[in-house]
N, C-alpha and C positions, 0 to 999 in steps of 0.2 A: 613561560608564556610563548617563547618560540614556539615551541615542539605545536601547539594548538593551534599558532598561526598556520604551519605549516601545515596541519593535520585541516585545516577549512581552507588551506590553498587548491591541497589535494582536492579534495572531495568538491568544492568550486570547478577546478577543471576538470572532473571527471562528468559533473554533471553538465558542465558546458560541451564536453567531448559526444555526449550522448543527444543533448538536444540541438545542437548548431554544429556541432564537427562531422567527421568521418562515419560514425555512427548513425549520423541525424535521421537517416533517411529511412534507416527500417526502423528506429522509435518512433517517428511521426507519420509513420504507415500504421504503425498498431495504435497509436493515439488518435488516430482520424478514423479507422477501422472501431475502438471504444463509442467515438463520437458520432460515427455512420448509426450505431445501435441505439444510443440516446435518440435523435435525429427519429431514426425510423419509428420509434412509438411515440413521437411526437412532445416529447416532453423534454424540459431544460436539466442541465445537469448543476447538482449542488456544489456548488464550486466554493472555492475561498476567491474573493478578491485577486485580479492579474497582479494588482503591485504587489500583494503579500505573497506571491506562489515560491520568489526566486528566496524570501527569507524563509518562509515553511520548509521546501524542498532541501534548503543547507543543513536547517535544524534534522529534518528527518534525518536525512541519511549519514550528519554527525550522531544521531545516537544510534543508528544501526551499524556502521564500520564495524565493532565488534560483535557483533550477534549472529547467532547462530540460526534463530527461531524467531519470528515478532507475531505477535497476534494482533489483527488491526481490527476495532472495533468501526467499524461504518464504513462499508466498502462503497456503497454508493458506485460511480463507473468504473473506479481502480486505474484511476492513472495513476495513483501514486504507488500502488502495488507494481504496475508496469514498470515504474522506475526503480524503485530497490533491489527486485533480483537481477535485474536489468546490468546493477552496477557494480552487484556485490553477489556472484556466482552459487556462493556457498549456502546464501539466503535460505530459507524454509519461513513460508510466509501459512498462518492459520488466520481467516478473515471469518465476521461475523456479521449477517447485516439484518435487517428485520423487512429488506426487500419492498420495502415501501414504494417502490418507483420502479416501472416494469423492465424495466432496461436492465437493471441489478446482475437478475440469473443471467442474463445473456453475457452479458459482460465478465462475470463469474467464469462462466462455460470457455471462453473465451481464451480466459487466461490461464485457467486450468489446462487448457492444451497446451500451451507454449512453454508452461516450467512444469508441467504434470506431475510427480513428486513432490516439488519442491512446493505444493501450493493444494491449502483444504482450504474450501469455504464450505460454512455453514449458514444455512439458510433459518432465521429466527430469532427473537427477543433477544438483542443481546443482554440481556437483566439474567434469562435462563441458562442462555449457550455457555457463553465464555467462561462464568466459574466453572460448570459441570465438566467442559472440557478439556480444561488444565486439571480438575480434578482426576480424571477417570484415566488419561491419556498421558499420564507424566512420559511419554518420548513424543514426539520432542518437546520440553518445558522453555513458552518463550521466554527470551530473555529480555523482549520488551515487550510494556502492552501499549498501543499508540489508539489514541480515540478521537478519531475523524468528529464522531456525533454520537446518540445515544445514550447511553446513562451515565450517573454522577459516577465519580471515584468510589462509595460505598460499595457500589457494585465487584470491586477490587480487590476490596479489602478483606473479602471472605475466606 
């Protein structure tokens, strides 16, 4: 039971390091820079609730510490993509979104310049992409799949 405290101590300050510390300022340059692109097509971003961001964000990036690869079903603006390779260098993020909200690609676009390698989205039906993708593409096989929104678990299990 230590070792997990001390493994969400970490990962607590790291994330605190990133959004309020030494770091803060070019994280909340590219998170206002996400938010400038929502903003400009005029439309709200699908958010989770403020008070549940700081328990979602612990969760995320306790099950990414080890992973090498995640595939995130519902990228939606990608703050949350912003923050995982953000934290954890070694990251390779594949995102799926079915781009319902004009802001998506751009947002996409975005962050595909900043970790370029380290970072595929797919524009599409996550019901279609994300099996065929892991299927066809075994390098890199994520080690996590995390689903923002979009379809049931079935979808997974293929």
């Amino acid at each position: 039971m230590i070792a997990a405290t001390s493994n969400t101590a970490v990962l607590s300050a790291k994330l605190e390091a990133i959004t309020t510390g030494d770091a803060a300022p070019a994280y909340l340059r590219h998170i206002n820079f996400l938010n400038s692109l929502v903003a400009n097509v005029g439309e709200s971003v699908d958010a989770v609730p403020d008070d549940h961001l700081p328990h979602h964000n612990r969760n995320l990036l306790y099950a990414l510490r080890s992973a090498g690869t995640f595939l995130g079903v519902g990228f939606d603006a990608g703050r949350s993509v912003l923050m995982a390779p953000t934290m954890f260098p070694h990251l390779k993020y594949l995102g799926v979104d079915d781009c319902r909200h004009a802001y998506t690609v751009g947002c996409g676009d975005y962050l595909s310049g900043m970790f370029r390698f380290r970072f595929k989205f797919f524009k599409g039906n996550p019901q279609n992409i994300s099996p065929w993708r892991v299927a066809q593409n075994p390098d890199p096989k994520p080690d996590l799949i995390h689903i923002v929104t979009g379809p049931d678990r079935e979808t997974f299990r293929q």
